[in-house]
C-alpha positions as CSV (number, residue, x, y, z in Angstrom):
1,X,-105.3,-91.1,-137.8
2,X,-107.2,-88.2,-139.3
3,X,-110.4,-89.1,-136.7
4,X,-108.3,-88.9,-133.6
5,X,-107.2,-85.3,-135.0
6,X,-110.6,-84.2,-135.7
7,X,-111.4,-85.7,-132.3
8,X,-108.5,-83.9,-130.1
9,X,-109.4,-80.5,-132.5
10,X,-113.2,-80.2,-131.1
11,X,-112.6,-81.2,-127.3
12,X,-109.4,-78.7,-127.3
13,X,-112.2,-76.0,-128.5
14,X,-114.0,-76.5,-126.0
15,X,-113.9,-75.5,-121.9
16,X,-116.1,-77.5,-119.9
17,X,-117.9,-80.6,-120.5
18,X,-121.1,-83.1,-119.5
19,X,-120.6,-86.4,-119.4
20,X,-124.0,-88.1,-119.7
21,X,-123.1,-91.7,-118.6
22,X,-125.1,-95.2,-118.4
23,X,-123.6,-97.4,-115.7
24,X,-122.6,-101.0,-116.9
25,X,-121.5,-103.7,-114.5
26,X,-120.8,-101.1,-111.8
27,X,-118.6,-99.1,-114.0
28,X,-118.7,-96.6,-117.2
29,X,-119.1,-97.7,-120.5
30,X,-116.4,-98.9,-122.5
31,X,-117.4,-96.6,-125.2
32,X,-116.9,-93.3,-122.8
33,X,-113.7,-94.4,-121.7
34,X,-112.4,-95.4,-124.7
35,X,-113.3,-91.9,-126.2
36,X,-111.7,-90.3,-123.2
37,X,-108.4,-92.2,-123.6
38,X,-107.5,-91.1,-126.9
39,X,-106.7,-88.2,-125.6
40,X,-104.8,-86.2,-122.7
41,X,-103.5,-82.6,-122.9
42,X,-106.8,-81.7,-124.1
43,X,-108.4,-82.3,-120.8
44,X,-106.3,-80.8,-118.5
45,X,-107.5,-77.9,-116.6
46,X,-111.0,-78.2,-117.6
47,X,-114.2,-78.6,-115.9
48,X,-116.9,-81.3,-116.4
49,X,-120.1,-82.2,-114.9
50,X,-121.5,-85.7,-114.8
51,X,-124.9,-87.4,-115.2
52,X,-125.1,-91.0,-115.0
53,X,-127.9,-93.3,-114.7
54,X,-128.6,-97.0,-113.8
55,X,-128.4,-99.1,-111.1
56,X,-128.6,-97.2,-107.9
57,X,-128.5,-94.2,-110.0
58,X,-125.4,-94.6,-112.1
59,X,-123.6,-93.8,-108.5
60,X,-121.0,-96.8,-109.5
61,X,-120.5,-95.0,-112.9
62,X,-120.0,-91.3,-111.8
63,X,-117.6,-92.6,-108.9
64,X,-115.4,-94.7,-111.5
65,X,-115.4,-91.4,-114.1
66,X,-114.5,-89.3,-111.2
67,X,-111.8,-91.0,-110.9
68,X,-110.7,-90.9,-114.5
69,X,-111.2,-87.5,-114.3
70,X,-108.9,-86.7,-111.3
71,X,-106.1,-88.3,-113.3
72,X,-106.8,-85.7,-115.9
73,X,-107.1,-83.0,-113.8
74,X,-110.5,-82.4,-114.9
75,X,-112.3,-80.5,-112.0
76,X,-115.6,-82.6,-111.5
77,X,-119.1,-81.4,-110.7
């Protein structure tokens, strides 16, 4: 589909990223992690930083994107 292309085209331009995350039901959104899982090569061996926010802080949220993120080898702040 021609707006997974554009999306795998502007987050292979890029080299780090900030995730800026609400937490739902102790977890990410379904929107984030949707958006994340369309793609895979174009994470790897980047860096990304996350804010979260919510219950207890987001803390629930940033731990569950963490781990996402260690399965694409994005190094987390």
């Amino acid at each position: 589909h021609e707006h997974t292309k554009a999306w795998s085209a502007k987050i292979a331009a890029y080299d780090s990223f900030v995730f800026v995350s609400p937490e739902y039901n102790h977890g990410l959104s379904a929107a984030l992690k949707n958006a994340i899982d369309y793609l895979y090569a174009e994470w790897v061996n980047k860096a990304a930083g996350i804010v979260s926010y919510g219950a207890i802080g987001g803390a629930r949220s940033a731990e569950q994107l963490r781990l996402v993120m260690a399965q694409l080898q994005l190094a987390d702040v």
